[in-house]
C-alpha positions in Angstrom: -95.9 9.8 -2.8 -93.5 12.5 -3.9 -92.1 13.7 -6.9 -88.4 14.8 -6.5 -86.5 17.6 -8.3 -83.1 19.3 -8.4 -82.6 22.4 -6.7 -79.2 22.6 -7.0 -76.3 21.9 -9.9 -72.6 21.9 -9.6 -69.5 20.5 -11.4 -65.4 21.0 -11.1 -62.6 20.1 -13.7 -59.1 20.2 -13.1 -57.4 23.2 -14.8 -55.0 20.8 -16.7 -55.8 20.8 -20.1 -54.3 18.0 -22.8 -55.0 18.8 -26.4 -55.2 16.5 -28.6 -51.7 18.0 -30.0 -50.6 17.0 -26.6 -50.8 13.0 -27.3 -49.7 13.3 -30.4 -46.0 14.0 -28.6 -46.4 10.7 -26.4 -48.7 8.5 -29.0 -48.8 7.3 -32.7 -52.0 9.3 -33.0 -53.2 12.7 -34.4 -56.1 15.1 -33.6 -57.5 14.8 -36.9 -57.9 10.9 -36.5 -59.1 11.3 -32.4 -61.4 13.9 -33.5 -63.2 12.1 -36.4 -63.4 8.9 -34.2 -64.8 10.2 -31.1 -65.2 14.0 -31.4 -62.8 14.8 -28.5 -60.6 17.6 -28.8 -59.1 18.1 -25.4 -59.8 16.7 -22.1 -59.0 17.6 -18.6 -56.6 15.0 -16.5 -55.6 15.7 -12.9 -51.9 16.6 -12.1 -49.9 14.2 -9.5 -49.7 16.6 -6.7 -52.3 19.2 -7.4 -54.8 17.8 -4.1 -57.3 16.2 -6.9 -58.7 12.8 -6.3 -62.2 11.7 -7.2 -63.4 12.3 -3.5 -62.1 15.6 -3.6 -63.2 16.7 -7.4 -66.8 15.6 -5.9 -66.6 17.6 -2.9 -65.7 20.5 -5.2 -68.5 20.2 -7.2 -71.1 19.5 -4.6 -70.2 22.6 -2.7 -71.5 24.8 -5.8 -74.2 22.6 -6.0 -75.1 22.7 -2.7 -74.9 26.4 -2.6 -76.9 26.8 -5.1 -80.2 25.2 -3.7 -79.5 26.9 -0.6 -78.8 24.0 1.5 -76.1 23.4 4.3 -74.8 19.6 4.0 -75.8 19.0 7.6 -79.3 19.2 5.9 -78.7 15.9 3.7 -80.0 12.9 4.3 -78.5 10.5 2.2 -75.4 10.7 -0.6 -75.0 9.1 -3.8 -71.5 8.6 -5.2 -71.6 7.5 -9.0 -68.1 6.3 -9.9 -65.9 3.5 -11.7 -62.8 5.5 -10.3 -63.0 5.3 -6.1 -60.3 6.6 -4.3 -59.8 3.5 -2.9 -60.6 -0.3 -3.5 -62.5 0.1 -0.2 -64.3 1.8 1.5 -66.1 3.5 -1.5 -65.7 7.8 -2.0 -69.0 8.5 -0.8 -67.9 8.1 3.0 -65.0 10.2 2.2 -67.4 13.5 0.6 -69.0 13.2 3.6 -66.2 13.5 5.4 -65.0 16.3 3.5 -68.4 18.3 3.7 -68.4 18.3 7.7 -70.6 15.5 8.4 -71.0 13.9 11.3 -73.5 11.1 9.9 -75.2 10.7 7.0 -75.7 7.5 5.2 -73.7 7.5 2.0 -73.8 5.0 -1.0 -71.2 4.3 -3.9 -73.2 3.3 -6.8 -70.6 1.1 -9.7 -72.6 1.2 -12.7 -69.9 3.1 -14.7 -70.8 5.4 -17.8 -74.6 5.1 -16.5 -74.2 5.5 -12.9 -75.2 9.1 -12.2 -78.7 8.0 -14.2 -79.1 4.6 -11.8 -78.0 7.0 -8.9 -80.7 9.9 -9.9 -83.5 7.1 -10.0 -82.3 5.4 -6.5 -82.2 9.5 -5.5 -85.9 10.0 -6.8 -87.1 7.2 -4.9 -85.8 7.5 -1.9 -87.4 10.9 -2.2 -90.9 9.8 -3.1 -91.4 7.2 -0.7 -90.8 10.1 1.8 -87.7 8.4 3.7 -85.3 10.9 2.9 -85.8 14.7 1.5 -82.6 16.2 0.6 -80.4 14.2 -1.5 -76.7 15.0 -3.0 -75.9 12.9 -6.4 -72.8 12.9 -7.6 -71.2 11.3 -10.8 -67.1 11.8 -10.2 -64.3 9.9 -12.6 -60.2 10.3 -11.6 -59.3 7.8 -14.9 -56.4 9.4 -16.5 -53.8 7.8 -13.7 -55.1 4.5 -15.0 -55.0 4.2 -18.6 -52.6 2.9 -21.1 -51.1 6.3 -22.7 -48.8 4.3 -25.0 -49.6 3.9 -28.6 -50.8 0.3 -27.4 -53.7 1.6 -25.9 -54.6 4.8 -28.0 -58.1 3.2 -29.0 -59.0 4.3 -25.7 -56.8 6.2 -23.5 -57.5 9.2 -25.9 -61.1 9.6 -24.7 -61.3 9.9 -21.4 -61.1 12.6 -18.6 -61.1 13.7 -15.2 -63.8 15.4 -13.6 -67.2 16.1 -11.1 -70.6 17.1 -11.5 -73.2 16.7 -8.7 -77.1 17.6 -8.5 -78.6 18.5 -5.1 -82.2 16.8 -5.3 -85.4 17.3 -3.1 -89.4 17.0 -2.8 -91.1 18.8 -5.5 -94.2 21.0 -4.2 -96.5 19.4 -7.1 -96.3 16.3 -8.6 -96.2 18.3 -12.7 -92.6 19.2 -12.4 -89.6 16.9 -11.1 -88.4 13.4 -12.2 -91.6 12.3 -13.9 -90.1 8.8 -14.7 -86.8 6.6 -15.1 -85.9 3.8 -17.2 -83.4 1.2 -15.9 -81.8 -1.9 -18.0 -78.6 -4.2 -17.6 -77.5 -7.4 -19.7 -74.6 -9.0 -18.5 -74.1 -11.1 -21.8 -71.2 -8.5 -23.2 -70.0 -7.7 -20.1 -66.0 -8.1 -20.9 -66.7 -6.3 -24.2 -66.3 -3.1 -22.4 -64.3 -4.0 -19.0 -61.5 -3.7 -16.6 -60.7 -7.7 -15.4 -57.6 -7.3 -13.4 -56.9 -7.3 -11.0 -60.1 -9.6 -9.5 -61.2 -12.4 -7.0 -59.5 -14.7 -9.7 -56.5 -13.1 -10.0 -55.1 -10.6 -7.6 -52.2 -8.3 -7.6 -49.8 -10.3 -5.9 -50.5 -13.0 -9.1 -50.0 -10.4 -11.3 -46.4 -9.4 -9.9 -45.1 -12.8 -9.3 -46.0 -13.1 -13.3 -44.1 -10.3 -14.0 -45.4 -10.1 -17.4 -44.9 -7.1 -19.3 -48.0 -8.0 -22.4 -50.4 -8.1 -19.9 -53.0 -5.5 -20.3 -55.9 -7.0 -17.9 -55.3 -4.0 -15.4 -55.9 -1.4 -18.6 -59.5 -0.7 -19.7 -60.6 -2.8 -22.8 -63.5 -2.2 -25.2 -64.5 -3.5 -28.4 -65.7 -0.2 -29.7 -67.3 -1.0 -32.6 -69.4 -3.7 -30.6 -70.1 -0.9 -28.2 -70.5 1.5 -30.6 -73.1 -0.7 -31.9 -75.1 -1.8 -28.9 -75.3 2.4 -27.8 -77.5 3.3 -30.5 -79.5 0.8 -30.1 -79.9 1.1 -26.9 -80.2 4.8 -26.4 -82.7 4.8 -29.2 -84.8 2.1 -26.8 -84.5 3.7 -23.6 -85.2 7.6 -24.7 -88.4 6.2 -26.9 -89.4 4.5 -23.6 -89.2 7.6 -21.5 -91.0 9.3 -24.4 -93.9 6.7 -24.1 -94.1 6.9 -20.4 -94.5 10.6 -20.5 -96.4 10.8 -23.2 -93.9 13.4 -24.8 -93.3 14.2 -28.5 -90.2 14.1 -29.5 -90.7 17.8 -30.7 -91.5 18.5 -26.9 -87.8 17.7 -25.8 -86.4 20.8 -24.5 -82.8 19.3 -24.1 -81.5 15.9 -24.4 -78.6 15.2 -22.3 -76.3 12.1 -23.4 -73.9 10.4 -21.4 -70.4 12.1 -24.0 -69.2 8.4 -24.6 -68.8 9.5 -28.4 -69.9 12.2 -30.3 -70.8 10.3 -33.3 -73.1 8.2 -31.3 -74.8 11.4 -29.9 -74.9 12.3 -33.2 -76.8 9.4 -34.5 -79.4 9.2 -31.9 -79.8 12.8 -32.3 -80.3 12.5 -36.3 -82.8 9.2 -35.6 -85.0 10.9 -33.6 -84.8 14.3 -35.9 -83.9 16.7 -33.0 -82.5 20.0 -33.6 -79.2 20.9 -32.6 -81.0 23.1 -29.9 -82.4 20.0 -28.5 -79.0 18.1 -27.7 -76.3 19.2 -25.1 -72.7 17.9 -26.0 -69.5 18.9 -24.5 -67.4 15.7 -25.1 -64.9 18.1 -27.3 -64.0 20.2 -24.4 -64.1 17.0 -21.8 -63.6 13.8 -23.1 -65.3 10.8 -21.7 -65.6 11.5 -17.8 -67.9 8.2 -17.4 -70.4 8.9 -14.5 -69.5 12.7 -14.6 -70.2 13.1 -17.8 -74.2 13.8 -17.3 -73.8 15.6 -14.7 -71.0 18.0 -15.5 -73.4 18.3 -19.1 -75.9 19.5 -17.5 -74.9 22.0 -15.3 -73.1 23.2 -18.5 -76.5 23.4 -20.3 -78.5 25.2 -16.6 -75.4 27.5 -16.5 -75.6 28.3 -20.5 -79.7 29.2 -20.1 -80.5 26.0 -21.9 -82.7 25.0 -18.8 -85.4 26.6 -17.5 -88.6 26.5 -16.0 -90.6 24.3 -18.2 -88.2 23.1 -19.8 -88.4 18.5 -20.8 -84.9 17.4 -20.2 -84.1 13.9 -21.0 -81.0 12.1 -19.7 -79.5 9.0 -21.1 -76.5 7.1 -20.6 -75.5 3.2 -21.7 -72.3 2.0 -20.6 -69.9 -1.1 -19.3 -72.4 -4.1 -18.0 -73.8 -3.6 -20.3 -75.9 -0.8 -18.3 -78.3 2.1 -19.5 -81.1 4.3 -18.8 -82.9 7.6 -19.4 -84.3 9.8 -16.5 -87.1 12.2 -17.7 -87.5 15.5 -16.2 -89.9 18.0 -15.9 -87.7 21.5 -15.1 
């Protein structure tokens, strides 16, 4: 058995950048209300026309990443694509980075488990990895949202807090089993599934229903949450899910380097961070700059944090995400 580790970190934005002042010319909103709700400031959306797509914002990203381990993508053996936002209905991005990187063949997997898919994709990564079937993996988390969400005053409560962007880890066998991915935590429960959801179009009712209908209330093909349930259910959960990956390492909570959260709200990284009494030192958060970029979020944060000096050798780094499923999980990681 393996452990595996990341060797490599990279992440891309689009240049665009709209301000919070910004949707206050197209929505009955305000910064000071968006920024005491969720913390957001500005956010990056792609332009129609500047050559961004979700394929293409991963591509970006993994090059840097992939430079910086010092491996040439013909060296891959497997890529994980972590998004809610695919290029297409089918086939999934990951075929199309792979494309996009000059490979011939390489298998390549989407992974849908929205805001905690790069966490689910890192644990599929580190397995893969330490059952020795495959040594170099690229993970990538990648969100294009901004084309699909409701920027009317109608949908405010969440159009306002999401972004575009890439983030992507190159990850490989560690030398010694000390230092790597020393453990991940996976959980679902379906119960609440719609409380945070996307229904339409689906199997039930597809887009050619949805035209002949012609109805201009319907909202089913705009994201929907219930964010105080959410709001709810994400401390709790988080709370769960780090103390687990605490137990199973046998770390203090005093021993946590940096603790990366999936930027779904500030206020909820807030309250984890104040529950388990880290220091501001201890917590990585860029959701002001960013927004909500779903499964880029972790990733994009923690190149941020490598790039910044934040990680180092040594250094316990704690990743944890809950999301739409409802999904979450913590990967805990020896640097």
């Amino acid at each position: 058995m393996y452990n595996s580790k990341i060797i490599g970190l990279g992440k891309y934005v689009p240049e665009n950048i709209v301000t919070n002042a910004d949707l206050e010319k197209k929505i009955d909103t305000s910064d000071a209300w968006i920024q005491e709700r969720t913390g957001v400031k500005e956010r990056r959306h792609v332009v129609k026309g500047d050559g961004n797509t979700t394929a293409t914002m991963a591509y970006k990203a993994s090059k840097i990443a992939l430079e910086r381990a010092q491996i040439k993508p013909e060296e891959l053996d497997l890529i994980l694509m972590a998004t809610l936002s695919p290029d297409y209905y089918f086939p999934g991005s990951g075929v199309l980075v792979q494309t996009l990187l000059g490979i011939a063949e390489c298998p390549a997997m989407d992974i849908r488990m929205q805001c905690s898919g790069f966490v689910y994709a890192v644990a599929t990564a580190d397995q893969f990895i330490k059952t020795g079937m495959y040594k170099n993996v690229l993970v990538i988390g990648a969100e294009q949202q901004s084309g699909g969400l409701d920027m009317t005053t109608r949908g405010r409560n969440i159009s306002v807090i999401f972004g575009d962007g890439a983030g992507a880890v190159v990850m490989t066998r560690a030398e010694n089993n000390s230092v790597g991915v020393l453990s991940s935590h996976l959980h679902s429960d379906g119960e609440h599934a719609k409380e945070l959801s996307l229904i339409g179009p689906n199997t039930n009712r597809w887009v050619h229903e949805i035209m002949a209908e012609n109805d201009p209330e319907d909202i089913s093909y705009y994201p929907y949450m219930n964010g105080q349930f959410v709001f709810k259910h994400a401390i709790t959960r988080f709370a769960e899910v780090i103390q687990e990956g605490l137990d199973a390492t046998g770390w203090k909570k005093e021993e946590i380097g940096i603790l990366i959260p999936h930027q779904a709200n500030l206020r909820i990284a807030q309250m984890v961070q104040r529950k388990f009494q880290l220091s501001d030192a201890q917590v990585f958060n860029n959701i002001e700059r960013y927004g909500n970029t779903t499964a880029a979020s972790i990733p994009i944060a923690l190149t941020e944090a490598w790039e910044e000096g934040k990680i180092v050798s040594g250094t316990k780094v704690v990743l944890a995400a809950f999301g739409s499923g409802f999904t979450w999980g913590a990967i805990m990681i020896q640097w």
